[in-house]
N, C-alpha and C positions, 0 to 999 in steps of 0.2 A: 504494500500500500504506500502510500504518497501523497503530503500534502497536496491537495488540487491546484491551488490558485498560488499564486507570487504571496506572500507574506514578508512584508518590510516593514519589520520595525526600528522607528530611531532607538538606539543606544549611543550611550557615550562610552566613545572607544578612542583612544589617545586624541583626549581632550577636543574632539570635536564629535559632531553627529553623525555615524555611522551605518547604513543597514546589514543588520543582521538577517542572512536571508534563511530560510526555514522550512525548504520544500526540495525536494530533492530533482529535479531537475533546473542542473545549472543554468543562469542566464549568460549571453556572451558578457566579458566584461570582468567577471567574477572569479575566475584563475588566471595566476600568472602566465607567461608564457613557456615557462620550462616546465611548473604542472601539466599545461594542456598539452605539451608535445609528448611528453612522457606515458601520459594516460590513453592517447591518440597509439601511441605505439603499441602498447600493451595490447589496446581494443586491435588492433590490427593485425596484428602476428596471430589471436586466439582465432578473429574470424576466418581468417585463411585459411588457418587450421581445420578450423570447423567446417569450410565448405569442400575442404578437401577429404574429410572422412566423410562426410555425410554422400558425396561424392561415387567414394570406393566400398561405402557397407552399406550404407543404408537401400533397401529396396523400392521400390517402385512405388509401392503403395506408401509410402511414410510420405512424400511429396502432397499429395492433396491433404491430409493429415494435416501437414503443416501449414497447411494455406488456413485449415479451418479452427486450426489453434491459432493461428496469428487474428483471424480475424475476430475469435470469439473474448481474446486479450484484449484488441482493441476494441471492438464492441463495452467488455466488462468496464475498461478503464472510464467510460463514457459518464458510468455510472456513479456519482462521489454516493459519500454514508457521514455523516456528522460525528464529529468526536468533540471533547470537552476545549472550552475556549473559543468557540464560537467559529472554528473551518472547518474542514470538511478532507476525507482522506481517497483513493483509490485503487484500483488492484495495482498490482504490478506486475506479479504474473509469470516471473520470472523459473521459481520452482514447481508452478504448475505446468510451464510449459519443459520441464527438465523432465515431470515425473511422467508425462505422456509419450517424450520423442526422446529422451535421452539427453546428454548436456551440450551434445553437438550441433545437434539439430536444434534443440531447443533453445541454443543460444541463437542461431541465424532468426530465426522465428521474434523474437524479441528486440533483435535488432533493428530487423525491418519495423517494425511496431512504433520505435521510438525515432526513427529515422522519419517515419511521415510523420509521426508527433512534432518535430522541430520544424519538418517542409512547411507542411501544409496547416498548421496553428501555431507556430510560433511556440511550444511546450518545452521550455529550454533549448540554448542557443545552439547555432549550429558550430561555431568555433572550438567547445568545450563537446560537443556530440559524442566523444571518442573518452569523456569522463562520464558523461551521462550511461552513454554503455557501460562501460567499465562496471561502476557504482550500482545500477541496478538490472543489468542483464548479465553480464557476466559472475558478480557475484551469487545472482538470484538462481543463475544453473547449474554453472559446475560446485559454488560452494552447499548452494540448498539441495544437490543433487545424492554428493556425497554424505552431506550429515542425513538424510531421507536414507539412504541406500544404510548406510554405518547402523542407524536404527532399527528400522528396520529387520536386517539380519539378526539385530542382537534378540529383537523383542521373539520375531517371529513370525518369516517374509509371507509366507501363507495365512497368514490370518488379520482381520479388520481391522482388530484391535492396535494391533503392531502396526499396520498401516496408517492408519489415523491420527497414531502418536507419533509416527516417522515424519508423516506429511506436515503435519499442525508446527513441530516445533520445526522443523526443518523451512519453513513459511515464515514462520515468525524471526528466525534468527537470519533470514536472508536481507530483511526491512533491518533488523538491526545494523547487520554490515554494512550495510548502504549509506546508512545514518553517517557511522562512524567515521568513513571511506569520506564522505563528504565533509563531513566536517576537517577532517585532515587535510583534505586537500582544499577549501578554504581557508584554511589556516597558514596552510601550507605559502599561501597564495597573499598573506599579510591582508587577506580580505577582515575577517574577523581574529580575536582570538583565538588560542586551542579552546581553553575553557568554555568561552561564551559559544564558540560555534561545536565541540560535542553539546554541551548541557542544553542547546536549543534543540538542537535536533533528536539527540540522544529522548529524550525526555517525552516531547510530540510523540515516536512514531514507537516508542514502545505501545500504546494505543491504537495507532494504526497497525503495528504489526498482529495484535488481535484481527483486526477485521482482516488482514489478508492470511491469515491460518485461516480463520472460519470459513473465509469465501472459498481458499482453497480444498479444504476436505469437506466441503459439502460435494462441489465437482466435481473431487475425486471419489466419496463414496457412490453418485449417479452411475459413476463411469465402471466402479469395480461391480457393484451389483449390475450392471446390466449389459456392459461391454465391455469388459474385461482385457480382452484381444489388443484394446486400443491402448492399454497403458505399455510402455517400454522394455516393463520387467512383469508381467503379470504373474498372477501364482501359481504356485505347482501345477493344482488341481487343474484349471486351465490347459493348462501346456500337455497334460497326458491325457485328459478329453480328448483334446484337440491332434493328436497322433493316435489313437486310438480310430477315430474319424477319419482319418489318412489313411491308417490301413487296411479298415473298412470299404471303401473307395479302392 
């Protein structure tokens, strides 16, 4: 999730009026230049990456998949939910689209998402694009992907329960990194303080990262009860149906 709207507050920050910005899509402006090249490169090398495996393993059928995960991200994103102090937060969507296509696919899918979010609405600048990635797609798939996956196994990959609580925290701890990640690199960036810009953001989106567990494993329990086939790693039970059915045929 993600604060919706630009939120500037004045703060006094060496000694004159400052904004403190509080939403996680960067505005241009708001990192230095060696942040933004850095964060740009990072996002650069992962998508490659990712368009190159998704390329040489993924099959056929994950392609329209991911046109309809991208669209149902951006669709959800559409949607704000109110939290305390008067804004309002959104998906982000990051490890829901890791727990459906995996963290390759599901990072290109996210990418695109936030890429028309800057074109075509202005949703964070295009200059910093490449921290906007970084910060909430990149973290949101391959870090929410692994902590999902790490859970998961431990709890107990075939069953709800284990899913639910791999998905839930693994959702929520993706919003937190993001948080973090931005605040660092506003900091970074002698935009705000360390202090003042973790503790803004920090603060905010432990709240919103409730609403993006929730919206997440509501999705994903739709999806485990009823199509199962569609998630990345689906469960056992699934998987030997479903060869069972093959050699039946």
């Amino acid at each position: 999730m993600e604060i919706s709207n630009l939120i500037l507050m004045p703060l006094l920050f060496q000694s004159f009026q400052w904004p403190a910005y509080l939403g996680l899509h960067i505005p241009d402006g708001f990192l230095s230049l060696p942040v933004s090249l850095f964060t740009w490169i990072i996002t650069f090398v992962f998508l490659f990456i990712a368009l190159k495996r998704v390329q040489a393993q993924y099959q056929e059928k994950t392609v329209p998949l991911m046109g309809v995960c991208a669209a149902f991200i951006f669709a959800a994103q559409m949607i704000n939910f109110p939290i305390p102090g008067g804004t309002s937060g959104h998906l982000l969507g990051g490890t829901l689209a890791a727990i459906l296509l995996g963290p390759w696919a599901g990072t290109l899918v996210v990418s695109v998402v936030f890429i028309v979010q800057a074109v075509l609405f202005q949703d964070g600048g295009l200059t910093v694009l490449g921290a906007n990635i970084l910060n909430m797609g990149l973290l949101g798939t391959f870090g929410g992907y692994f902590i999902y996956k790490g859970i998961r196994v431990t709890l107990g990959r075939n069953h709800w329960p284990a899913m639910s609580i791999a998905t839930a925290v693994a959702a929520w701890l993706s919003v937190m990194a993001a948080a973090i990640m931005t605040g660092l690199q506003l900091a970074l960036s002698g935009t705000v303080s360390l202090a003042l810009g973790l503790g803004a953001l920090v603060f905010w989106h432990i709240f919103i990262g409730i609403g993006e567990a929730l919206i997440t494993v509501i999705t994903i329990s739709f999806i485990w009860r009823s199509r199962p086939d569609l998630l990345y790693d689906p469960p056992r039970t699934y998987r030997m149906k479903l060869s069972q059915d093959q050699e039946t045929f």
